[in-house]
N, C-alpha and C positions, 0 to 999 in steps of 0.2 A: 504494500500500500504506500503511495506518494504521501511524504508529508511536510506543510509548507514551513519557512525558517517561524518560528519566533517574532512576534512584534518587537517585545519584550526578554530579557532576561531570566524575572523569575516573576512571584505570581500568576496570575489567570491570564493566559494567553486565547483561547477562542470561549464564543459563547455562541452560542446559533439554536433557531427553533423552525426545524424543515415541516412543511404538510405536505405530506404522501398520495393524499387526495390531488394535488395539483398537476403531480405529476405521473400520468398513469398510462400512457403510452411512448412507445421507443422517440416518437418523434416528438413528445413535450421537452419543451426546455427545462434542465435542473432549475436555473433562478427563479422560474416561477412558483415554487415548491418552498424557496429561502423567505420567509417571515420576515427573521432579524438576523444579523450578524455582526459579531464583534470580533477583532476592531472594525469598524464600520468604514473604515480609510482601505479596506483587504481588495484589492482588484476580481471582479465580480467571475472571471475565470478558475481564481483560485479559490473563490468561495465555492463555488460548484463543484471542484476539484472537490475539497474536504465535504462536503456537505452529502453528494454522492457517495464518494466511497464507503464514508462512514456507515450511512442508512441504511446503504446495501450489503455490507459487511454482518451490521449489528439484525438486523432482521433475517440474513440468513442463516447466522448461528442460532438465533431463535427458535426458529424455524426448523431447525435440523437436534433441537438440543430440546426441545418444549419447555425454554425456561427463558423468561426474560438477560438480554446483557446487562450488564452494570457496569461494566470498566472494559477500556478498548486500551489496552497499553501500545505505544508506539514509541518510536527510537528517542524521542525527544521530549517529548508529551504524555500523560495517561488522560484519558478520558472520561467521565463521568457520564453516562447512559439511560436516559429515561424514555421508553415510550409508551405513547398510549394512545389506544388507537392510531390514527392517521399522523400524529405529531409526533414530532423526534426531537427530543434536546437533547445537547450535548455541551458539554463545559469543560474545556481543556486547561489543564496546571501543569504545570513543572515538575518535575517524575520526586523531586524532594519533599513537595506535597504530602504530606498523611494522607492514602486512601479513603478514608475516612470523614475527613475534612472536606474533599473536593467532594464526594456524595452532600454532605451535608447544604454545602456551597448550593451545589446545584437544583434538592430539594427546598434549597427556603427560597430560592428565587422563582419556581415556580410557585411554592404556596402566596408569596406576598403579590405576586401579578392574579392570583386566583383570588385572594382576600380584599383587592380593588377592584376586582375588575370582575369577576365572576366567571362563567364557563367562558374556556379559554376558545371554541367554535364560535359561540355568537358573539365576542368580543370581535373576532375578523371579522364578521357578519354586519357588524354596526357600526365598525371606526375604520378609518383606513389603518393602512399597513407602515405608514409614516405618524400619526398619532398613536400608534400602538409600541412603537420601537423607540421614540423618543421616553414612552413608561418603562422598557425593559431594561433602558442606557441608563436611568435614572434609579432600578432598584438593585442593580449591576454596584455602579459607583456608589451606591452605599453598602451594599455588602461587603464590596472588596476595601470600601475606606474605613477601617475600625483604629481604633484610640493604639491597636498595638498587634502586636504580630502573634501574641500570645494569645490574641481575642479570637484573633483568626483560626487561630487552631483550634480552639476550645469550641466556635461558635457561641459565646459567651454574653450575657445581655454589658450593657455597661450602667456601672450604681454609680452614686455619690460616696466618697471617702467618711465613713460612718467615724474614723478616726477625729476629724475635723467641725462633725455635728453635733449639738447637744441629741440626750436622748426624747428629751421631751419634744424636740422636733419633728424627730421621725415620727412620737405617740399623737402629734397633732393632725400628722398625716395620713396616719390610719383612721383618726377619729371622723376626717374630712370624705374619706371613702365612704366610710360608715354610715354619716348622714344620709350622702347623695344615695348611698342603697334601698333608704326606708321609701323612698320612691318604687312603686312597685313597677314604673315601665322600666328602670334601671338595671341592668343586668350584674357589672361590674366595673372597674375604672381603673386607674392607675393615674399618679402623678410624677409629673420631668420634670428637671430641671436642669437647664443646657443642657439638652438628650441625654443625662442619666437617670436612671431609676430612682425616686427617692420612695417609695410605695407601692404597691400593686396589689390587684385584688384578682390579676389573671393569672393563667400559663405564662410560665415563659416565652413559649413560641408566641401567643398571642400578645403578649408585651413587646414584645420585639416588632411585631407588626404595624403594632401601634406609633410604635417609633420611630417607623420610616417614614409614616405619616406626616409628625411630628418636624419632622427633620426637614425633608421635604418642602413642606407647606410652609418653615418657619423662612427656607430659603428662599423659593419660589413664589409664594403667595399667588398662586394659579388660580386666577376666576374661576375657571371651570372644576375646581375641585373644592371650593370652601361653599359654604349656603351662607351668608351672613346674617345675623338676626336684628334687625334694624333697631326694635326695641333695646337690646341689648349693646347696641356700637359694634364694636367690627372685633372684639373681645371673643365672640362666639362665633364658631364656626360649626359647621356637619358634612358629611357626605356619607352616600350611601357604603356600606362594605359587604364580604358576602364571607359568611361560616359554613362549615359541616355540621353536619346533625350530631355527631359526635363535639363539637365543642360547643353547642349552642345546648347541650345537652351536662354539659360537667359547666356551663356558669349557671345555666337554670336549678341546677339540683342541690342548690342548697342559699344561706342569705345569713346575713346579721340577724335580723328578726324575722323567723319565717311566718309568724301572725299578719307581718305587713307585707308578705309576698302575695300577690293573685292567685298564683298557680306555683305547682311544681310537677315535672314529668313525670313519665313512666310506662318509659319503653321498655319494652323487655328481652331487646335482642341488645342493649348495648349496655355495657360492664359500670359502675357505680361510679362517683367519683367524690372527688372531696369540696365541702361545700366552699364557696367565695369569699370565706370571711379576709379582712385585710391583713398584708405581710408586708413588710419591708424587707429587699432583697442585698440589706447588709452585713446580715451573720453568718457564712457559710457554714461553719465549724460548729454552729451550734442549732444543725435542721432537727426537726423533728423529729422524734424518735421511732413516735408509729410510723410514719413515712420512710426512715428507713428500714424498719422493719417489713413493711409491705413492697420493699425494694428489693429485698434479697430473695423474694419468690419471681420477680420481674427479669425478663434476660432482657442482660445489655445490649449494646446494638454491634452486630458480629461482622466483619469486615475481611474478605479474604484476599491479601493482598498476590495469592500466585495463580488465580483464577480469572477468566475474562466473563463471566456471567456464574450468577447463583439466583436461587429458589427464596424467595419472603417466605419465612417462617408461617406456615396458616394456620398456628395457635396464637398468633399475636393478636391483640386488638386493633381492629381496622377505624382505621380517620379517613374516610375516603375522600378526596377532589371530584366535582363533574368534570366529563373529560370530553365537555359541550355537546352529546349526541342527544340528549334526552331534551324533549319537544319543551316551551314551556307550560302548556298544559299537564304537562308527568310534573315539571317543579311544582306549579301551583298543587296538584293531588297528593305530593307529599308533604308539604308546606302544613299544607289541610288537614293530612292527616293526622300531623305531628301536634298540630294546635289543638286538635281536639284529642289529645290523651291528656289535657294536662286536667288536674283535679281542683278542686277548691282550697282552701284551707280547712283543716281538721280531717281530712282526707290521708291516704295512705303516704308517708314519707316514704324521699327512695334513703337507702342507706349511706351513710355522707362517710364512706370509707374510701381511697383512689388506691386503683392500679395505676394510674398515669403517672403521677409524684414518684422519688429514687432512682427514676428511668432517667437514662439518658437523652436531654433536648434534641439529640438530632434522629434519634429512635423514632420518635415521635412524629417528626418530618417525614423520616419515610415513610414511616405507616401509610401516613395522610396520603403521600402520593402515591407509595403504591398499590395500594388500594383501592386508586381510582375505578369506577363501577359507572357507567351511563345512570342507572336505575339512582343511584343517591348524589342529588344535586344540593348545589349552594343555597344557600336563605338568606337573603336580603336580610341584612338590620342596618341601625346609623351607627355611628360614629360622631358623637357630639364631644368637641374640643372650646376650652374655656381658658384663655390663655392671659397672663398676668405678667409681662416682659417677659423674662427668662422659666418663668412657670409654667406649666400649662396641667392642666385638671383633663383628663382623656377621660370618655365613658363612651362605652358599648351600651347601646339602650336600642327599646323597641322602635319599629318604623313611626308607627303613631305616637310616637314620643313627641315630635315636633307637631302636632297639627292637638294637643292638649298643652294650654298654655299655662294653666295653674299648675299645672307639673313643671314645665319650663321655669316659671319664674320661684316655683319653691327651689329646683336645685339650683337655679342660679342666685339669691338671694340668699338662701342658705348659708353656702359658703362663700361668699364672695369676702366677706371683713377677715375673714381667716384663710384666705387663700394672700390677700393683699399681703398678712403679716408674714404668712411664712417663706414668703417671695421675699420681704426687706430681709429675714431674718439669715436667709441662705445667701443674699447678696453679698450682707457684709460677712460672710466667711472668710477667713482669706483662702486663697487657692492651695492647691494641693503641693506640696513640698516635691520636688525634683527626686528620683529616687536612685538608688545606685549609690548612696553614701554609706550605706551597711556594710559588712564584711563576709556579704554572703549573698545570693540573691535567691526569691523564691516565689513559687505559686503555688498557688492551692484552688482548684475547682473543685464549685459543690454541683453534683449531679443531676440533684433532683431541684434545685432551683436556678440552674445554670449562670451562676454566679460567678467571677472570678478576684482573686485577692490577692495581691502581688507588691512590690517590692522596685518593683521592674515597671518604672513609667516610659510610654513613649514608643518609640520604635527603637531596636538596640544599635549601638553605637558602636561600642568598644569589642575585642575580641570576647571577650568573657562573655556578652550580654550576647554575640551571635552562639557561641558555643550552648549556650545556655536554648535559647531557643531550639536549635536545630536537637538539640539532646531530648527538650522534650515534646517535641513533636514527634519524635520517633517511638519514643516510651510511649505518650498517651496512642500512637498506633500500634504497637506491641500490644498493651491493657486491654484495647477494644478487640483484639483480632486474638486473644490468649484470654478466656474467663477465669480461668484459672490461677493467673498470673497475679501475683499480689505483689512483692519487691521486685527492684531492677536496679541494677546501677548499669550506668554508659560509660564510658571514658576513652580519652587520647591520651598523648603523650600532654597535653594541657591543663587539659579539665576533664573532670571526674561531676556526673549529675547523678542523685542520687533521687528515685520516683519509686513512691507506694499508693497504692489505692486499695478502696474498699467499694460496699455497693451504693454509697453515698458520696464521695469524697476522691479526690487525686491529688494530690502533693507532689512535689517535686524541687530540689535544695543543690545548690554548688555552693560550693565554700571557696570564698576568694584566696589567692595565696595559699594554697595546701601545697605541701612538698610532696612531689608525687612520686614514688620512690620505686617505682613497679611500673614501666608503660607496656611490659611482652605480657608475660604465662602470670596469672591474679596468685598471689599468693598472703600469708593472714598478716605479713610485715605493711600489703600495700596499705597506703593513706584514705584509700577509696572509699577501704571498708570501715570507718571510721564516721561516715557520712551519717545513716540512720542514727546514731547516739548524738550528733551533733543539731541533726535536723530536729528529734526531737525536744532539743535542747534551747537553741534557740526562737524554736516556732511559737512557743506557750506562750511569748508577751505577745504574737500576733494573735492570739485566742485559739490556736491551729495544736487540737490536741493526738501526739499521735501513738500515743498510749495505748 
């Protein structure tokens, strides 16, 4: 297989989304098949070059193999592989990439073009193909631009420095969740500030969705994406977004007051979850206990880096995408049918236990998308956003939300004197301290609220801070593609990283300056092994227990 140089050096080098439908006899043109492609500067020859071979490649081993591809490795490149039905994406990284990470890459950038936009068939159907690619270059450049390169590999949401905040801050802003829930068209919310997390009352993935919004809108300020509320100044904004039954399902099934909820579901072909009360996603080290207890019956997400296609697990719970073929008349009948199972209050509760929580964020991603099924379509809800300079108040709420104005003005009056203060109060923080002054460098990801805590500001600089990345990005792909694997040390003749994980939690520690006395055959003299005593040693003033 032909394959073209490199834009770029390292990170995401192609992205592309072919429809198969386009091109269905010998004498079709490949480009009319290409949707989008990145880099979008690629000469329309050699995009048909990659765009072709791939398709044809990845659907004949399909085909010959009865299992979906997932990764196409080539000389320079690996590829990440989704398709469904008539559409093909594919997302190309640097072979130094985690296998892992580049699935994960490629699963949130469909889910976040599905959670705007909805069935990805009638989205071609209704927009052009130049208003649809200018959304995928825009949810692209924000996935690929995160605060750090360790973000990237984690797929990590980004908090505020809980180091730097009083705690009564964050309790202000769970309390601010709280209120806007006793609204029963409310489903759940989250509050930013400059795009980190200071609260949330969703999933991580659905956090993270939220935030691209956020970002987005805060840059662009695109007519066509905000509703403004005249009553309210140009402070509030909405647009429509579109969930799975499976997550419209884990924020209905539970509330701060369930007396003040309408309704609550109950489905019975889809697995329990945990109800929406508010969290702030600043304590990694210190989740849940049930959650991680109901983590260690959960399989992590299994990645096999010496295989070109594998089989999804069909004992996992499915989050399925429309995969645009179902009419919408099938949307409106399940839409319909979904609304009428819900009960009243005093009615049967579902059990507010989750499988979903301890799971790995990007587990999650794929489920959704490989799961994709015609039969289970997206569901319209809004997206009402309440923004206070660098604040902004997100809620997922029902469509009728906006068109009930005493609902409107209770949550927006509500909180508005206490959103104002907690905005001056995070203002005057001072910023986050430069890091890399330690004598050690470290990270810690929490699992099941995809969290990340580190040491390590920025993108890395110096040798250590690359060695340190590269070290664990290969460890957290060993963890994910080895269940059974609990410690790891790495090392060169330089640096020595030393990574444990459990069904909660991943850690990972270099120590600056160690004398490395051993770089051939590991023996008990080397300095390497020295690392877990030290890691544990150091980390407890991070709150990072690894006892």
């Amino acid at each position: 297989m032909a394959e073209l140089i490199p834009s770029d050096s390292k990170g995401c080098h192609y992205f592309f989304l072919y429809d198969g439908s386009k091109v269905r006899g010998e004498g079709d043109p490949t480009k009319e098949g290409i949707c989008y492609f990145y880099p979008e500067e690629t000469p329309v020859d050699k995009q048909e070059l990659l765009c072709g071979q791939l398709a044809g490649v990845s659907r004949c081993i399909s085909e010959l193999s009865c299992s979906p591809v997932r990764l196409v490795r080539l000389r320079r490149n690996k590829f990440a592989i989704h398709m469904q039905e008539d559409f093909f994406w594919a997302l190309g990284c640097s072979m130094d990439i985690p296998t892992v990470s580049v699935w994960q890459l490629l699963h949130k950038l469909i889910n976040l073009f599905c959670f705007y936009n909805g069935s990805v068939r009638q989205s071609y159907q209704l927009h052009s193909h130049e208003t649809l690619a200018a959304q995928w270059s825009q949810y692209l450049s924000h996935v690929l631009t995160g605060p750090s390169d360790l973000h990237h590999v984690f797929s990590s949401l980004t908090t505020i420095d809980s180091t730097n905040v009083d705690p009564l801050l964050l309790l202000k802003a769970a309390l601010i969740l709280q209120a806007c829930q006793r609204c029963p068209l409310v489903l759940a919310g989250c509050i930013l500030f400059r795009g980190r997390v200071v609260s949330t009352q969703m999933s991580p993935d659905l956090t993270m969705k939220v935030m691209v919004h956020e970002n987005l809108t805060y840059k662009t300020q695109s007519p066509k994406s905000q509703s403004p509320f005249n009553s309210f100044g140009d402070v509030v904004t909405s647009r429509t977004v579109f969930l799975t039954i499976f997550e419209l399902q884990y924020l209905q099934s539970g509330s701060v007051d369930e007396h003040l909820r309408l309704s609550s579901t109950s489905i019975k072909d889809l697995p329990p979850h945990k109800s929406c009360g508010s969290r702030t996603l600043l304590h990694p080290a210190s989740s849940d206990p049930t959650l991680s207890q109901k983590a260690s019956s959960s399989p992590r997400l299994s990645a096999s880096d010496d295989s070109t296609h594998s089989t999804a697990d069909p004992q996992r719970p499915r989050s399925p995408l429309s995969n645009g073929e179902a009419s919408n008349e099938a949307e409106e009948e399940v839409v319909e049918t979904f609304q009428s199972s819900r009960v009243q209050p005093g009615g049967s509760n579902l059990n507010t236990t989750t499988r979903l929580i301890g799971v790995d964020g990007g587990e999650m991603e794929n489920n959704m998308a490989d799961g994709a099924q015609p039969h289970n379509p997206l569901i319209p809800m809004t997206l009402y956003l309440h923004r206070v300079e660098g604040l902004v108040l997100a809620l997922l709420v029902e469509p009728h939300f906006l068109c009930d104005k005493a609902a409107m003005e209770e949550v927006y009056h509500s909180c508005l004197a206490s959103l104002n203060g907690l905005e001056a109060h995070l203002r005057s923080i001072a910023p986050e301290a430069p890091g890399g002054t330690a004598p050690y460098i470290f990270a810690h990801f929490d699992c099941s609220q995809s969290t990340l805590t580190t040491n390590l500001s920025g993108r890395p600089g110096g040798g250590p801070e690359r060695s340190f990345v590269k070290a664990t990005s290969l460890l957290h792909s060993h963890f994910c593609n080895t269940e059974t694997l609990q410690e790891a040390i790495i090392r060169n003749a330089n640096a020595a990283v030393y990574g444990t994980r459990s069904v909660a939690q991943e850690t990972y520690f270099l120590q600056h300056g160690a004398a490395l006395r051993n770089s051939g055959i590991p023996n008990h003299q080397d300095s390497a092994f020295s690392l877990p005593g030290k890691a544990r040693h150091r980390l407890l003033k991070h709150g990072v227990n690894l006892l």
